[in-house]
Each structure stands twice: as structure tokens, then as C-alpha cells.
C-alpha positions in Angstrom: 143.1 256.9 139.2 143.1 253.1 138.5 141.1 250.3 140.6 139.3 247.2 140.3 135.9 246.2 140.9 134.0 242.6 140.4 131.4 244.7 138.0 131.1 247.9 136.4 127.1 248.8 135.2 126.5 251.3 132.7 123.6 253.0 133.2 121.6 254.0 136.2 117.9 254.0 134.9 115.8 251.5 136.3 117.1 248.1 134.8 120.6 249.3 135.8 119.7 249.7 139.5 117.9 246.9 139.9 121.1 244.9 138.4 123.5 246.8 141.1 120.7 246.0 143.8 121.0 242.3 143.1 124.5 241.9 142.6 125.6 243.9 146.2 123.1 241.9 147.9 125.4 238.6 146.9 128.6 240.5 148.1 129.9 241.5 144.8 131.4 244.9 144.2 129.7 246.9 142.3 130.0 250.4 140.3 127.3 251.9 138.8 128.1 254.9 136.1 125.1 256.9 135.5 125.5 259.7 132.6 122.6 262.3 134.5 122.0 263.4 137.8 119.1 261.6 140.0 115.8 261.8 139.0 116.4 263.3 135.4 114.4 262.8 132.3 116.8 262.1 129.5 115.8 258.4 129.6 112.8 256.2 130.2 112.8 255.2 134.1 111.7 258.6 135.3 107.7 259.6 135.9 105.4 259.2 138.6 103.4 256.1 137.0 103.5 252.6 135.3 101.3 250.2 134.8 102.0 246.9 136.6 100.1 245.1 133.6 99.8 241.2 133.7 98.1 240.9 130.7 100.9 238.2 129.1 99.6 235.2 127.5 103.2 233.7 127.1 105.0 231.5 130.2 108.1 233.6 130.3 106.5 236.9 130.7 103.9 235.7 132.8 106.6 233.3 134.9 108.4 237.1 135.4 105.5 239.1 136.6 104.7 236.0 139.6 108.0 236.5 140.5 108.2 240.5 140.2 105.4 241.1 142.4 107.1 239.7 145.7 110.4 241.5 144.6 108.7 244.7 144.3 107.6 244.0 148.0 110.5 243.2 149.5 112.0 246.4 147.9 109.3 248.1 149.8 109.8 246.4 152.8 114.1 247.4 152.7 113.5 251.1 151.9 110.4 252.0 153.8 108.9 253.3 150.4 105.7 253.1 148.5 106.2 251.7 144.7 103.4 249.5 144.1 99.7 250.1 144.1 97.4 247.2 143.0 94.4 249.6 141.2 93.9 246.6 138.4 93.6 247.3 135.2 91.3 246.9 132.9 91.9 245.2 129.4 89.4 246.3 126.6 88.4 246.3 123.1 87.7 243.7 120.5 90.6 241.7 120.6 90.4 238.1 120.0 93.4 237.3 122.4 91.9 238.3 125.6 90.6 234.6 125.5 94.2 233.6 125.0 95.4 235.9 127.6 92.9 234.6 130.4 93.7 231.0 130.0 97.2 231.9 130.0 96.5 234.0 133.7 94.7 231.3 135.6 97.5 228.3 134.5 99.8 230.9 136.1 98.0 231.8 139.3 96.8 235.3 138.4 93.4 236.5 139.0 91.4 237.9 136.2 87.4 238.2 135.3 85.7 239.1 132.1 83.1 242.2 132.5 80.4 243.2 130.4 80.7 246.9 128.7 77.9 248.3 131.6 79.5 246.2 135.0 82.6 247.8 134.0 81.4 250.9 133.2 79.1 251.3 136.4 82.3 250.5 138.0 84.8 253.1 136.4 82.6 256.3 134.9 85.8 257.8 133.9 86.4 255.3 131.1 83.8 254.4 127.6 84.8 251.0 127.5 84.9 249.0 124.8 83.4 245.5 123.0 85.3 243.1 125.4 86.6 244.0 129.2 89.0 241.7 130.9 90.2 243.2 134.0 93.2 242.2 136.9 92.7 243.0 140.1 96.4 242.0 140.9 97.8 244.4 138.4 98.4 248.5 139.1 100.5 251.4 139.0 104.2 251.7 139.9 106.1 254.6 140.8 108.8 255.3 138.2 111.3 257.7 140.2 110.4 256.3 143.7 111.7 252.8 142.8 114.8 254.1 140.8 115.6 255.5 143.6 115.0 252.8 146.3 116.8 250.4 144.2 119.4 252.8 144.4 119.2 253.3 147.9 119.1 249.7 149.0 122.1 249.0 146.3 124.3 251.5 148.1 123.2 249.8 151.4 124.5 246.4 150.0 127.7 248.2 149.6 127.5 249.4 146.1 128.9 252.6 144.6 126.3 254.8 142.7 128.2 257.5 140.9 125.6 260.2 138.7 126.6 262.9 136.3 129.3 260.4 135.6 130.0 260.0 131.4 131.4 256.6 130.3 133.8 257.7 127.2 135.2 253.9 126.2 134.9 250.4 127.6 137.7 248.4 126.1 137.9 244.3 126.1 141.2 243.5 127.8 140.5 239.6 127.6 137.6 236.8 128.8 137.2 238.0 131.8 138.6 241.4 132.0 137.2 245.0 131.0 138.3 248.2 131.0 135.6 251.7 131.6 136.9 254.9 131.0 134.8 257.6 132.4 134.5 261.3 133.5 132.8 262.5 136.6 133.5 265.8 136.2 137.0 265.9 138.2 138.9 264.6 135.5 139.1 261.4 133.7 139.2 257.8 135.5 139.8 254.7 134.3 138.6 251.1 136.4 138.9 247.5 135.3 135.9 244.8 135.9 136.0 241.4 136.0 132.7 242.2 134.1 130.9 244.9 132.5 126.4 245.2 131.9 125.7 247.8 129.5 121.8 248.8 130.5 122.2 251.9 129.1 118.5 252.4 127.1 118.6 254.6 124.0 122.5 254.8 124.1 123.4 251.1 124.2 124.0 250.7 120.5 126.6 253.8 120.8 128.1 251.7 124.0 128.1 248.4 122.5 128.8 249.1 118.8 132.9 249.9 119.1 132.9 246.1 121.2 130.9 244.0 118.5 133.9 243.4 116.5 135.9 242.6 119.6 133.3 240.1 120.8 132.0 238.3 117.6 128.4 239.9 118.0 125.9 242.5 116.7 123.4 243.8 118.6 119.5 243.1 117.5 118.3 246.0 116.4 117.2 248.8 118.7 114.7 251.2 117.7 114.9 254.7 119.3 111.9 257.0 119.7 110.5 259.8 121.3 107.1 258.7 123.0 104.6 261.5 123.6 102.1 260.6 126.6 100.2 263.5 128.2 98.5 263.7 131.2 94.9 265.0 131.2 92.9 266.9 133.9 90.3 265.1 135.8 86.9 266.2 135.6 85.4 264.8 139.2 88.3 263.8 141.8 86.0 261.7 143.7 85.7 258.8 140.7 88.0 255.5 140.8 90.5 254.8 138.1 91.6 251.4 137.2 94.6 251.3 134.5 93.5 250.9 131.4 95.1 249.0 128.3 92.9 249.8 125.1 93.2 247.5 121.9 91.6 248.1 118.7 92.3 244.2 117.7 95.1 242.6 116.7 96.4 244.4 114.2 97.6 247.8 115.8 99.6 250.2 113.2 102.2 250.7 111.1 105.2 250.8 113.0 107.1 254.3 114.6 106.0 257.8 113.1 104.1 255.7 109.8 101.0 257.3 110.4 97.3 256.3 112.0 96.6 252.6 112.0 94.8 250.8 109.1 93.2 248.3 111.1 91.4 245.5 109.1 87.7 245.8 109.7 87.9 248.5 112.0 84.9 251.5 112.0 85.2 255.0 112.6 86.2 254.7 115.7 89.8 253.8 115.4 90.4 255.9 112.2 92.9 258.2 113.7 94.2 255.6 116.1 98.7 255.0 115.6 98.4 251.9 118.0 97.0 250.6 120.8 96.4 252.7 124.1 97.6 252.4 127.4 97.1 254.6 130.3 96.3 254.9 134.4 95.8 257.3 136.6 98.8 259.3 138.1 97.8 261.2 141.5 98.2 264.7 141.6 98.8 265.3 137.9 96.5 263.6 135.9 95.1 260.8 133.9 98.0 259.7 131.6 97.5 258.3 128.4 100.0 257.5 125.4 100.2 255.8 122.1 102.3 252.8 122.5 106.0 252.7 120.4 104.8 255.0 117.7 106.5 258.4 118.0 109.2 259.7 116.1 113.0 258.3 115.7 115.8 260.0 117.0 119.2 260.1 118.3 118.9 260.5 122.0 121.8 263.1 122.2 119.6 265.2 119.7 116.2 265.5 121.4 114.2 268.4 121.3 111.6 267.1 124.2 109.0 268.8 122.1 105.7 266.3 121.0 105.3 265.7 117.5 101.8 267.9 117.0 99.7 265.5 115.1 100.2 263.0 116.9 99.3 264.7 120.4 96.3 265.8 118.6 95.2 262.3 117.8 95.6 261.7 121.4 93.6 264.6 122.3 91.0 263.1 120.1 91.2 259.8 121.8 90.9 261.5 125.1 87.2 263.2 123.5 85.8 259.7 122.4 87.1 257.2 125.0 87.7 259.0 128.4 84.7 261.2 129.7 86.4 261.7 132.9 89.1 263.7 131.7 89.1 267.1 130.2 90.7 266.8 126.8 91.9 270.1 126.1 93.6 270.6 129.6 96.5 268.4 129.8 100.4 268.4 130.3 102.7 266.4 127.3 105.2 264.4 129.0 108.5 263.1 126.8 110.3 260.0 127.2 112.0 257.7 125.0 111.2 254.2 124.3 114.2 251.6 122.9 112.6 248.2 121.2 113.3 245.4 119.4 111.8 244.6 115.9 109.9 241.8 117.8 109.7 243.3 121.2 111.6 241.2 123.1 114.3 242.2 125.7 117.7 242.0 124.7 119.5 239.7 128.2 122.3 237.8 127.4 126.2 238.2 127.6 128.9 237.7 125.4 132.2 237.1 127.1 132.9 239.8 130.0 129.8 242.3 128.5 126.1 241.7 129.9 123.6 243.4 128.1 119.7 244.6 129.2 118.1 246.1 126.5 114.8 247.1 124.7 112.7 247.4 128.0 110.8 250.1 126.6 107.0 250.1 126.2 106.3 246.8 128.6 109.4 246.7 130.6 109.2 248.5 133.8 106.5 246.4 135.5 109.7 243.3 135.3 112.5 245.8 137.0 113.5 243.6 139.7 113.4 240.4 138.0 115.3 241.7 135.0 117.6 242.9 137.7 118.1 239.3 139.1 118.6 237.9 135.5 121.5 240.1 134.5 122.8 239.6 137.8 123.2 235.5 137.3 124.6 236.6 134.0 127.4 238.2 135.9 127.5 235.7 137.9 127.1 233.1 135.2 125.4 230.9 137.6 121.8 230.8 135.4 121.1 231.8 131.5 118.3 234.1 130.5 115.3 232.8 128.6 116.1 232.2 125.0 113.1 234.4 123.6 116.1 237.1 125.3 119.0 235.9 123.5 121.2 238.3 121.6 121.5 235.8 118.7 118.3 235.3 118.2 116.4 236.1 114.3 115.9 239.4 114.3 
């Protein structure tokens, strides 16, 4: 079978989605391939809970997250469903930025307060907090699956096609403004050219884009693949509030993916076992979650085992003993997921003639789902560039 569509997207986590949401909604045709069936958890878009964190201190993100939170209603408002619940979250620890990151808020419009160590934890029992406490009431907890799936939903409303279980086995550049995606759905092989192709596959994007960098002139950044190893722990009292929670030890916050536990420069006891920094928020009916953030082990994401890396998951464990008394530390669940970064943490959203590429979301990039969405979008349409802090050329 042979056809043509405006734009093929590879890739039906949450980036891809929102991309297919966008583009319908301006009349474009749209395909999106997804490799698993709905709702697995092979990727990183799947879960019950992210935290809608504003804590930026940089224009561009913090220009994103003023214009996600509207989007994220108006997804609500299309599909009748619940994504979005402003909890705040609290910032804490001695870092020096927080300062930085304040300023940064109220020049943007976003509410935020400083809180002494006893106001917040009066407030929040669940949680020992720590030197410096800057909370956002206009931050929360977003539901992972739900929204992949109502970006879905409202993309196929739009007049999109959503095909899962559906492997992509070779894009091939045909000219400018021509591609060609050879996939398998299970009923054989197909074959569909695109005016244009996005490639928001997460940890398999390298394996996507590497046979079309010699074609188009371009390498990739590079994109770090690991195996992140959250848990969930059991609450001890469900009557307390939970706000999410971003812990920092300072500024200086380990040794990179699977190195070992943070030497942090001036740091006591405390922190001695710490890999990074820690994120985490309450997830309703499972748990408090809590991870390490980009540190777990590398891997190819055909190979996983889904099994945690033990000393690590001990070390959060500990973590869950010293800082959260509102959690039972040895009754938990481990939750797997991968993470794909760039070396300095910014997204990869830029296109190279008839290939757009949405990349290295993992760890921060969930909470900007829509707008990234409407970004690759007017890279399709070529009607507006991405920030340059996204480009694909950029030092790396």
C-alpha cells in the first residue's frame, strides 16, 4: 500500500501527540506511528504523575511554562479530562539560585514566596525540609497517561490517524520536501510518503535519525539513554497534604549517569549518599514518588531489563528515612522509565530539510508537552523557528 500524507510523526509518547494535536487542529494530515500499544511503559510518557515545576530562572523556559499552562487547559476543556492539578511545589535546600529563580518568576508573572524551614514544615508534615524553602502555588502534578491519551484523542478528533503497535523499519529522504516511512503494523509492510517527517521518538531517536545524517548534512547532539529508577513509597497518615517537592543539595549535584553518589563541595553528612538532586510529589492511590534525577544506568532501550539498579534504590530508600517522615521507607513499589538528555540539558527542536526533530525531553520535559507540541508543529509548517538554546547545531 502506497499513500501520501502532509506529515508522518514518529513516535506516539507524549511529545509526539502533542505535535499530531497541533498540526490536525490547522488542517494538516497527519500520521502518527507509534511502535507500542496505548498506555505502555517502554518509554518515558507513561505514569500517573509529573511535576508541573516552574522553578526556571531562564526566559525561554519560563516564557514556555506561561504559555503551557493555558494549553494544558484547553486540552482539558476538549476532552472532558482531568490532567492538571495545581498542589505547588515546594523548592528546598541550600541552593544559592533560588534567589535567581524568584526574580526570574515575578519578571514572568509567576507566583512564588520564600518560607522559613517551620512555616513550611507546619504546612506539609510529610516532608523535613531543608535550609531554604521557595514554594509555587501555580505549579503541580500532571497526569502522564491521561494526557497522552487526550492529546491522542483530540488529535484523532482533528482528523488525525493514530496507528499503535505500528514499527517504523526505514525513513528514506527522497528530496527537500519529500520523505519516505516504511513501517509494519502487523498486516504486512507499508510504505507512505510525507511532505514531512518529526522524529519524537525518545530513547530510539538516534537509531531513527542516524541512517539520515549523512543524507542531511547533520549529526545529532548527543543523547544520553538511561534507565531511571523512581519508587513510590507508602504513606503513613492519608489525611496529610502533599505539595511536590524538588530537593537540592546546592549547586553542584553529582557526577553524571551511574558515576556514583555526589561529591558535593561543602556538603555534610547529609548528602553523603546523595547521586543528584531529588524530585518527587505525591501520586494518589499509589504513593509518594520520589527519584534521583538523570543518574541511572545506560542502556540500549531494546535491551532493558526493567529491573532497578540495587544500590541505587537503596540510596533512595535511605533518602526516603532522613527527608520524608510521612512515608514508610521500606514499603514501596520501583517504577522504570527511561530518561533521553542532552550533555547540557537542553531539548533538541529544530529541522533539517523535510525531518523535524523533538528530543531530550527527559527529566524536565513533560510539564512543556503542549507547547513543545506547538513548536514542532510551526517547524512543519515552517511558519516560526524554535529558540536557539534548541537548535540541533548548537556546541555540544
Amino acid at each position: 500500500m502506497l499513500c501520501t500524507v502532509d506529515t508522518v510523526i514518529i513516535g506516539g509518547g507524549a511529545m509526539g501527540s502533542a505535535t499530531a494535536w497541533q498540526l490536525a487542529r490547522r488542517g494538516r494530515d497527519v500520521l502518527l506511528l507509534e511502535r507500542f500499544g496505548p498506555g505502555h511503559t517502554n518509554g518515558a510518557s507513561h505514569g500517573a504523575s509529573r511535576n508541573f515545576n516552574v522553578a526556571y530562572a531562564d526566559e525561554t523556559h519560563l516564557g514556555m511554562l506561561v504559555e503551557a499552562l493555558p494549553l494544558w487547559r484547553e486540552l482539558e476543556a476538549e476532552t472532558g479530562e482531568s490532567l492538571l492539578d495545581l498542589t505547588g511545589i515546594a523548592n528546598h535546600g541550600p541552593n544559592p539560585e533560588f534567589a535567581r529563580v524568584a526574580e526570574a518568576q515575578t519578571r514572568a508573572g509567576i507566583a512564588n514566596e520564600f518560607l522559613t524551614v517551620d512555616e513550611a514544615q507546619g504546612r506539609w508534615p510529610g516532608i523535613r525540609f531543608d535550609a531554604t524553602v521557595l514554594f509555587n502555588a501555580d505549579a503541580g502534578r500532571l497526569n502522564a497517561d491521561r494526557s497522552v491519551a487526550a492529546l491522542q484523542t483530540s488529535a484523532a478528533r482533528a482528523g488525525a490517524t493514530v496507528h499503535h503497535n505500528t514499527r517504523v523499519l526505514e525513513v528514506t529522504i527522497l528530496g527537500p520536501t519529500e520523505v519516505r516511512v516504511r513501517f509494519d503494523s502487523g498486516d504486512g509492510e507499508q510504505v507512505v510518503t510525507a511532505n514531512s517527517v518529526v522524529l519524537t521518538a525518545g530513547a530510539w531517536t538516534e537509531k531513527l535519525f542516524s541512517p539520515l545524517a549523512a543524507d542531511l548534512g547533520v549529526t545529532l547532539p548527543t543523547l544520553t539513554v538511561t534507565q531511571e529508577q523512581p519508587a513510590h513509597f507508602a504513606v503513613r497518615d492519608e489525611g496529610i497534604d502533599w505539595p511536590g517537592f524538588n530537593h537540592s543539595p546546592g549547586t553542584g549535584v553529582g557526577p553524571g549517569a551511574g558515576a556514583g553518589p555526589a561529591a558535593i563541595a561543602g556538603a555534610g553528612d547529609d548528602y553523603r549518599y546523595w547521586y543528584s538532586g531529588i524530585y518527587g510529589m505525591f501520586t494518589p492511590g499509589q504513593g509518594v514518588k520520589a527519584g534521583w534525577h538523570g543518574v541511572g544506568p545506560q542502556l540500549d532501550p531494546d535491551e532493558r531489563t526493567f529491573q532497578p539498579e540495587p544500590v541505587q534504590l537503596a540510596a533512595l530508600q535511605q533518602y526516603a528515612r532522613d527527608w520524608l517522615p510521612g512515608v514508610d521507607a521500606d514499603d514501596f513499589t520501583a517504577i522504570s522509565c527511561t530518561y533521553t538528555t542532552t550533555v547540557d540539558s537542553a531539548f533538541v527542536l529544530d529541522r533539517v530539510g523535510p525531518v523535524v526533530v523533538g528530543a531530550g525531553f527527559s527529566g524536565h520535559g513533560f510539564k512543556f508537552t503542549p507547547v513543545i507540541g506547538r513548536i514542532l508543529a510551526d517547524l512543519v509548517d515552517e511558519s516560526r523557528p524554535a529558540p536557539e538554546l534548541f537548535s540541533l547545531t548548537r556546541q555540544r
